[in-house]
C-alpha positions as a Markdown table, in Angstrom:
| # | Residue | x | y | z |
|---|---|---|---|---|
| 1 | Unk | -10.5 | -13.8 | 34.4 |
| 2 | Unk | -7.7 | -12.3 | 32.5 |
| 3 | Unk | -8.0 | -10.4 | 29.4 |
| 4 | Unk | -5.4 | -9.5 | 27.5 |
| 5 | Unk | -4.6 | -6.8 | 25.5 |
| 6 | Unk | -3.3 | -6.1 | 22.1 |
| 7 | Unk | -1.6 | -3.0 | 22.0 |
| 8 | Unk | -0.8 | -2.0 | 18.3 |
| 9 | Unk | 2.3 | 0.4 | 18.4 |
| 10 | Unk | 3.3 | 3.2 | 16.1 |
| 11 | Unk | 6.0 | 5.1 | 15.3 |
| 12 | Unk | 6.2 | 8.7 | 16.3 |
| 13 | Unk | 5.3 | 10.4 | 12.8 |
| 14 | Unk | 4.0 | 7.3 | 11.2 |
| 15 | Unk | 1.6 | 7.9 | 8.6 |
| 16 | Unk | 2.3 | 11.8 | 9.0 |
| 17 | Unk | 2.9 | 13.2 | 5.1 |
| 18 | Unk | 5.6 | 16.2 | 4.8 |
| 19 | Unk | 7.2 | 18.0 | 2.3 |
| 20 | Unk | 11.1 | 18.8 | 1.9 |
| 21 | Unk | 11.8 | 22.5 | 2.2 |
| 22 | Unk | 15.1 | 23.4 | 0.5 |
| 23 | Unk | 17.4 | 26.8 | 1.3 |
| 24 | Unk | 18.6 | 27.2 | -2.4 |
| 25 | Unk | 20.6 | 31.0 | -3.0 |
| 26 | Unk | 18.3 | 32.6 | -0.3 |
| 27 | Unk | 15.1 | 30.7 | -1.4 |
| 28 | Unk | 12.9 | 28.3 | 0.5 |
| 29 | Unk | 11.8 | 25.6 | -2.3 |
| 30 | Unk | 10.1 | 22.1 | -2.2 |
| 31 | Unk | 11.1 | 21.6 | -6.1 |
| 32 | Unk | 13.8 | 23.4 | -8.2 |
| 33 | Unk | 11.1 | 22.8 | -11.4 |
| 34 | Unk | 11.0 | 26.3 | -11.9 |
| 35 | Unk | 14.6 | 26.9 | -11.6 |
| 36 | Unk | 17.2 | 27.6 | -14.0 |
| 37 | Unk | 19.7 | 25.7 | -15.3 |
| 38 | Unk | 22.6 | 27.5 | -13.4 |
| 39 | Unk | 20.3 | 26.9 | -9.6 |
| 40 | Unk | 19.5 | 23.5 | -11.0 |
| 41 | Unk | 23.4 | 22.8 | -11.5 |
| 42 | Unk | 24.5 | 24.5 | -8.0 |
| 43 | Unk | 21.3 | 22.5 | -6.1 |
| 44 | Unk | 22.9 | 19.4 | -8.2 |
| 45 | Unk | 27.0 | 19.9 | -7.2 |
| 46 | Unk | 26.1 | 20.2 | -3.0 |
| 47 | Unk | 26.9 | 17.4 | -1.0 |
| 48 | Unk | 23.8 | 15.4 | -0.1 |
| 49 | Unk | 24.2 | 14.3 | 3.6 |
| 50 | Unk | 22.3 | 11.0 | 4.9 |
| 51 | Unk | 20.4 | 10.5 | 8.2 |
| 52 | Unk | 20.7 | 6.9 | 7.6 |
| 53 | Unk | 21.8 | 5.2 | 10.7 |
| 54 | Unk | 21.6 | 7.9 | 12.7 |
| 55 | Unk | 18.5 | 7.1 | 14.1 |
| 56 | Unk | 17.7 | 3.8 | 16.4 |
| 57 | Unk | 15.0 | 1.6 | 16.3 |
């Protein structure tokens, strides 16, 4: 007799929460809510690079 299986496959990470971490003037932040407005404005002006695409299915 053959039985066979059903394997159910997951990502690597799947279902693992995380929090952004952000180097902003020397600080390590997950949210700028208790920055200024002059932080707020330079976290605002960087460029914002995307990993989108960089990673295969």
């Amino acid at each position: 007799m053959k039985t066979d299986t059903i394997r159910e496959e997951k990502k690597v990470g799947e279902g693992v929460g995380f929090e952004r971490i952000r180097r902003i003037t020397g600080y390590l932040v997950g949210t700028v809510e208790k920055f200024n407005n002059g932080k707020r404005a330079e976290e605002h002006d960087r460029v914002k690079h995307s990993t989108e695409g960089l990673f295969s299915k």
